[in-house]
C-alpha positions in Angstrom: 62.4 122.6 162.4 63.1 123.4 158.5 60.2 123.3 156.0 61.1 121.1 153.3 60.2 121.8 149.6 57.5 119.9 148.8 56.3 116.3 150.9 59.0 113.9 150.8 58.8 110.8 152.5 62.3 110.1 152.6 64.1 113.0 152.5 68.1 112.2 150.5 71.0 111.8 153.0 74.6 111.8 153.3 75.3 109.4 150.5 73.2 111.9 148.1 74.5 114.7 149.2 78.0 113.4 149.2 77.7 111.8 145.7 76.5 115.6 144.1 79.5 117.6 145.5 82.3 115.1 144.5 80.6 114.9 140.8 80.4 118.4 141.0 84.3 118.4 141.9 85.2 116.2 139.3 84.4 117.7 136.1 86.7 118.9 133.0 89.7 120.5 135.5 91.1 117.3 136.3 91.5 116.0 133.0 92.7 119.3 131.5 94.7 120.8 134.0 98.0 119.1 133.7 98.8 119.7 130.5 98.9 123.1 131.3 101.2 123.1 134.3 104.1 120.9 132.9 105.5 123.7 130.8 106.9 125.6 133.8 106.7 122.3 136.7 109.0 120.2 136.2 108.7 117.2 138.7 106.2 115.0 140.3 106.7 116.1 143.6 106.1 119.7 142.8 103.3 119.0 140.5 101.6 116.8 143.8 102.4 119.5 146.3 100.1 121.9 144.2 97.0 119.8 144.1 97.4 119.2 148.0 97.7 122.9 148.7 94.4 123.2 146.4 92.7 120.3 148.3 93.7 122.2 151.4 92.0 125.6 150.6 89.4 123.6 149.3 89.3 121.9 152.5 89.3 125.1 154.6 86.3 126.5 152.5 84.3 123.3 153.3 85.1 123.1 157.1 83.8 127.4 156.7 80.7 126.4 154.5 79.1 123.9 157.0 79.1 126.1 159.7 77.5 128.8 158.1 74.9 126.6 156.7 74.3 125.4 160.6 73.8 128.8 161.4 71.9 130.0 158.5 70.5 126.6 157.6 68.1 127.7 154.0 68.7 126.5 150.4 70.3 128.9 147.7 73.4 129.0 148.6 75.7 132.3 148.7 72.2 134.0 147.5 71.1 132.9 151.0 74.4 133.4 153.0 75.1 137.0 151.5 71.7 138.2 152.2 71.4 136.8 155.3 74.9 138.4 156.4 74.5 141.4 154.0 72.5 143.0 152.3 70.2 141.6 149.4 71.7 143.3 147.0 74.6 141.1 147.6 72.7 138.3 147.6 71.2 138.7 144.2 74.7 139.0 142.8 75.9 136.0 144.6 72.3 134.2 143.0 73.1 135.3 139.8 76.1 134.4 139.0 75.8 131.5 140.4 72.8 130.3 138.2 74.0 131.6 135.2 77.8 131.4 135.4 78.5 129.1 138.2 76.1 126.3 136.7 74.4 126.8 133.3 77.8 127.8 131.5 79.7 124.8 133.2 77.0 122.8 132.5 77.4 123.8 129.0 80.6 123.7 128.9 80.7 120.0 130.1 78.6 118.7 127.9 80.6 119.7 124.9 83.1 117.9 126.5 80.7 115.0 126.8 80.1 115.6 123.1 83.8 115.4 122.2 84.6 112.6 123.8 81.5 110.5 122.4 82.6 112.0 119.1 85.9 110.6 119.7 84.4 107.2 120.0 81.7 107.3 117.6 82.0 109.8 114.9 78.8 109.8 113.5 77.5 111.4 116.7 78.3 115.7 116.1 79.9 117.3 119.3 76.7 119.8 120.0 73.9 117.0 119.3 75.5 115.0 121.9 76.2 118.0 124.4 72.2 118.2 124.0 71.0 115.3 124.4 72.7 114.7 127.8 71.7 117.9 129.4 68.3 116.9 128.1 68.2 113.7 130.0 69.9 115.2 132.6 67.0 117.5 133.1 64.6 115.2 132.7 65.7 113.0 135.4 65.7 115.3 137.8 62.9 117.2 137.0 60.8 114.1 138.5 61.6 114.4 141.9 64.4 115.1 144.6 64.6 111.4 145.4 65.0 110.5 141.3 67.6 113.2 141.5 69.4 111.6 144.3 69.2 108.1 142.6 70.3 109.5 139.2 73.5 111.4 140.9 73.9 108.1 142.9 74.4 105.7 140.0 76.2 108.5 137.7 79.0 109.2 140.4 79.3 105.9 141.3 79.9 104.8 137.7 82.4 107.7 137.3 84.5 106.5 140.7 84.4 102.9 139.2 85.8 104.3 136.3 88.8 106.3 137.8 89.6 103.3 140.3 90.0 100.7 137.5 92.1 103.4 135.5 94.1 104.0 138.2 94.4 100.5 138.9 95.5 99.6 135.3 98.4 102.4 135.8 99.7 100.4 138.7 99.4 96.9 136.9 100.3 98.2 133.4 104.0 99.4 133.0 103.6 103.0 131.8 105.5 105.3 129.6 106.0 108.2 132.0 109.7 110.4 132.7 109.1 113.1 135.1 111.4 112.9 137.7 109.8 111.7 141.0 112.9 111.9 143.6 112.7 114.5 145.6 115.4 117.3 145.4 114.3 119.7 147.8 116.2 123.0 146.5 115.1 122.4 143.0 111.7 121.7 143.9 111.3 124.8 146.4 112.6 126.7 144.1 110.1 125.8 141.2 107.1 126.4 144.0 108.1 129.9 145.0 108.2 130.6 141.0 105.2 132.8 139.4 104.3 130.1 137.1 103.4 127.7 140.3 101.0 130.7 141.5 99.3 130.7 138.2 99.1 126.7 137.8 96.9 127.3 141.5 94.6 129.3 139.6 93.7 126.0 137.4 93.6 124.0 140.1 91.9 126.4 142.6 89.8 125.8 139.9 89.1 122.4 139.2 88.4 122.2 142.8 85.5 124.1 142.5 82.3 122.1 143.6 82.8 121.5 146.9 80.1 123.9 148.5 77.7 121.9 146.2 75.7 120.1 148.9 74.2 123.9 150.6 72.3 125.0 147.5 69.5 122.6 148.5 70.2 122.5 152.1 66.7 121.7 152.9 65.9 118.7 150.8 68.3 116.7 152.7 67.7 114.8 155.8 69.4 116.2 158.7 70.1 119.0 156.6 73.2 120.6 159.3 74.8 117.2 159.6 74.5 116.0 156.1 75.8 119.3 154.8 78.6 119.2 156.8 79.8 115.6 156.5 79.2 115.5 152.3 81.4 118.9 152.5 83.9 117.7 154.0 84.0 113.6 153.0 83.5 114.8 149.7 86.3 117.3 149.7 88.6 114.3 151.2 87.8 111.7 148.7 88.2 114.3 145.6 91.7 115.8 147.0 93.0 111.6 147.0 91.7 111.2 143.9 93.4 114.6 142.2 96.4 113.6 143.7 96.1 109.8 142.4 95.4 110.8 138.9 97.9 113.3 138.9 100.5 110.9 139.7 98.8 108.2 137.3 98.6 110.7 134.1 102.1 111.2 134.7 103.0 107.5 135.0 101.6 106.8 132.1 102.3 109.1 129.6 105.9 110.8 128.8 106.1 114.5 129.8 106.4 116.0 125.6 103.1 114.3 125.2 101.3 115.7 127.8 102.8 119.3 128.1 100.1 122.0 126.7 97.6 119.1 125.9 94.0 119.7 127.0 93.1 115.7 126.5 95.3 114.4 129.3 93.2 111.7 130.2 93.0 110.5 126.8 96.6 110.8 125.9 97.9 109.5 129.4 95.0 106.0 128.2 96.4 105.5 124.8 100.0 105.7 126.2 98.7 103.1 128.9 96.5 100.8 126.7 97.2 101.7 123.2 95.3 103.3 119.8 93.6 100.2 119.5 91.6 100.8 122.6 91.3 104.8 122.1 87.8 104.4 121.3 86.4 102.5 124.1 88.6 104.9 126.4 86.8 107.9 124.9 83.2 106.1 125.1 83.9 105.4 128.8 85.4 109.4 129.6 82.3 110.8 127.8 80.1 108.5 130.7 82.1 109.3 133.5 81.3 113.3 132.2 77.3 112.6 132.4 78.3 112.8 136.5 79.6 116.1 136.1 76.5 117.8 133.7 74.0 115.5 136.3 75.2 117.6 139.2 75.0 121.0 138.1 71.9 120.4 136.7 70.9 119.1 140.3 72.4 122.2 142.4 71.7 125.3 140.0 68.4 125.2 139.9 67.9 125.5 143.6 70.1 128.3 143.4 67.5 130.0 141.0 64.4 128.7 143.3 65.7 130.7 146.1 65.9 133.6 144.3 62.5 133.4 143.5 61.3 132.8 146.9 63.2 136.3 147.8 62.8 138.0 144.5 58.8 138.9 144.5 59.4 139.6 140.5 60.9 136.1 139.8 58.4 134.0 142.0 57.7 132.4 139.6 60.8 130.2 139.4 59.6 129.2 143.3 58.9 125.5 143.4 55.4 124.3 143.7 56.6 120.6 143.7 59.4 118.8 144.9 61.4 119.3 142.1 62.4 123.4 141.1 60.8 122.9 137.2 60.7 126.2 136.1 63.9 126.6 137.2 65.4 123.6 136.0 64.1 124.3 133.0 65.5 127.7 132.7 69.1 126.5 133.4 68.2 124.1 130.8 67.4 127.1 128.3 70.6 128.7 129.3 72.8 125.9 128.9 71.9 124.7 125.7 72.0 128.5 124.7 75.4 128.5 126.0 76.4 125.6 123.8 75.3 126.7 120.5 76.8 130.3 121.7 80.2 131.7 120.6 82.5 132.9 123.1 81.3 131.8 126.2 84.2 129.6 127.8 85.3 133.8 128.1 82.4 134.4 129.9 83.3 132.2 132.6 86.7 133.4 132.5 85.7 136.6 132.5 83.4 135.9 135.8 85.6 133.5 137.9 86.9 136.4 139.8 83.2 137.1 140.9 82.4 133.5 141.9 85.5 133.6 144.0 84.3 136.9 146.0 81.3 135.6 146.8 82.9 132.4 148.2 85.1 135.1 150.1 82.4 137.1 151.3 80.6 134.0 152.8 83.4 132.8 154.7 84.6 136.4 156.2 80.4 136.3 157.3 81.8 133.9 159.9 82.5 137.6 161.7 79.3 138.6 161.8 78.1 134.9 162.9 80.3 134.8 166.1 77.6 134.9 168.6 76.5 131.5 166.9 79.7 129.9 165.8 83.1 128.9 167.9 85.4 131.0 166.0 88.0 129.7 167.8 88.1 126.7 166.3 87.4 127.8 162.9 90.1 130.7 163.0 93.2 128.6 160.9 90.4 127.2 158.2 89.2 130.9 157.8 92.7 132.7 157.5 94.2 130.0 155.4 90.8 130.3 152.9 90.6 134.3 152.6 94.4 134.7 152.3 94.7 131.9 149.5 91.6 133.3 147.7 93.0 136.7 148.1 95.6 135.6 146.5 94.0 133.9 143.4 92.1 137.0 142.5 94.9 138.8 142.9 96.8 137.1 140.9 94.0 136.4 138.2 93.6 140.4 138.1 97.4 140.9 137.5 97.9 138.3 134.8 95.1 139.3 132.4 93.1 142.5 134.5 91.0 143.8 131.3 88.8 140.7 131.0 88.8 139.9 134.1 88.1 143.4 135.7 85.3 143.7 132.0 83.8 140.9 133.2 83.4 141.7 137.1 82.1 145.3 136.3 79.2 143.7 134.6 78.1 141.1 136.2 78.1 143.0 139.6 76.7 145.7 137.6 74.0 143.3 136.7 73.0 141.6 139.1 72.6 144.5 141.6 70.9 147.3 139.0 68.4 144.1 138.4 68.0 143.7 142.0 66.2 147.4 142.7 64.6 147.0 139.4 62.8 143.5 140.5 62.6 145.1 144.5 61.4 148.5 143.2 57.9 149.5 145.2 54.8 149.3 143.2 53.7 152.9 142.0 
């Protein structure tokens, strides 16, 4: 029987849990991405076949994830799995850069887009007041309880669903000003996918995709905790991978290729082609709310992240709940987050540490190994091949395109995170 943090009476369920790791899916990649990829894909079909290979790894991880949170069934995520299956040392790292890279930075990074977007729509409002005040309120919600914070991510996700269905219901209503070409010509298109520029575009959307272990960082608040995890990994994995591939095909319906190619905005551009200038302000007012999801959920997950680490870590206990809800660790990954947004330079330091979030990921799912006598690795062999080789392949290919920073980056953290380990683990003298 799991111990629960603190006395719920109702503890959230699959809905919850399934509502944090799509909002946690859905964040800035989606509506950045594209812009990025048209330069060197040049049709529809290939631009499709490389969000359903992401949504496939993706996939893979989540199928991996839930069964090592039904055999190591604690909150905290790969800080849990990698000690568990490890050593601690490892699972420091894994804690640390998950709190502080995985979450705080994103959820920094987020709310600036938040800020833009609501700056877009009403200019009074600066970009970084805005990006504060929603992590603000973020935190406040769910500092209240886990059951607030599943109501809060409830609402918010829904919203942002209702939001993308009645966009991409207007692109198939509306007649749109889009001119990639959507036949398929297999040679051409084969062609363009074994090209270096589609490896790189995978990057972006391996990427985007990120999110999707979001539900095990407070595997025991749930109910059910093993079959909740395990259905919000993988629903919520299914539902996101429709949606890329529906807005995918939407932005590009709506919006002529030279418009879109090297734009961040994508979203926005793809709605004024669709709707007009006259209704880019409401369109930017309604982006910004569909973005509160996004800062909502990592503000839900990272902190449980930091609480395990001060269950394990004697010197951090104090950032182990006394209540239901982590507080002293939410509000630490509220410090760092607004500290990330008034900081200069920090979108780098995520770049810089992508390649470390990715090994831990890795390292989790190759643990299936070492859990054989309590998983059927029979059935999970293709999910765990096709998820190491592809990730493999992304960090190889992240080193090779730009190795200083992202090599700079790893050293540190790693560095980091395991010198602070024996400093915090260090016997008393």
């Amino acid at each position: 029987m799991l111990a629960r943090i603190g006395p719920l009476k109702r503890a959230p369920g699959t809905f919850a849990a399934t509502a944090l790791v799509i909002a946690s899916m859905i964040g800035t990649g989606v509506f950045t991405s594209l812009g990025f990829q048209l330069p060197d894909l040049t049709s529809g079909p290939q631009i499709l076949v490389l969000w359903a290979l992401g949504g496939i790894i993706a996939l893979c991880g989540a199928l991996c994830y839930s069964a090592v949170a039904e055999a190591l069934p604690r909150s905290g995520g790969e800080h849990h799995f990698l000690t568990e299956l490890y050593h601690p040392s490892l699972g420091f790292m894994a804690g640390i850069l998950s709190a502080i890279v995985g979450f705080a930075a994103p959820t920094a990074i987020t709310a600036i887009a938040f800020g833009e977007y609501l700056h877009k729509a009403l200019p009074s409002v600066p970009v970084q007041a805005a990006a504060v005040v929603v992590i603000l309120l973020g935190s406040a919600a769910h500092a209240i309880s886990s059951r607030t914070s599943a109501r809060v991510q409830l609402a918010a996700t829904g919203l942002k669903l209702l939001l993308i269905l009645l966009f991409l219901g207007a692109v198939i209503l509306l007649p749109g000003e889009g001119d990639i070409r959507w036949t398929p010509e297999p040679a051409t298109d084969f062609a363009g996918i074994l090209q270096p520029a589609f490896a790189i575009s995978l990057f972006f959307v391996f990427y985007s995709y990120s999110g999707w272990n979001a539900a095990v960082y407070g595997l025991e608040e749930w109910d059910q905790p093993e079959r909740t995890v395990r259905r919000a990994l993988i629903g919520g994995t299914l539902v996101v991978t429709l949606l890329y591939l529906a807005l995918n095909a939407a932005f590009l319906r709506a919006a002529p290729v030279e418009a879109l190619r090297g734009e961040v905005a994508v979203g926005e551009i793809s709605a004024r082609h669709l709707f007009g200038d006259r209704a880019a302000a409401p369109i930017s007012l309604l982006f910004a709310v569909g973005l509160f999801a996004s800062v909502s959920a990592m503000l839900w997950a990272g902190p449980r992240v930091l609480a395990a680490i001060g269950r394990s870590t004697p010197a951090l206990r104090l950032l182990k709940p006394r209540k239901e809800a982590p507080v002293v660790a939410l509000g630490l990954q509220t410090a760092l987050a607004l500290g990330f947004v008034f900081a200069t330079g920090f979108r780098e330091l995520v770049t810089y540490t992508q390649t470390g979030l990715a090994l831990c990921t890795l390292l989790t799912v190759a643990g299936l190994f070492r859990l054989r006598d309590r998983v059927n690795l029979g059935r999970l062999m293709l999910p765990i091949v096709v998820f190491l080789a592809m990730t493999l392949f992304v960090v190889i290919r992240s080193l090779a395109a730009d190795p200083v920073p992202t090599l700079a980056g790893l050293a540190t953290a790693v560095g980091v995170a395991i010198a602070g380990y024996f400093l915090t683990h260090r016997s008393p003298s």
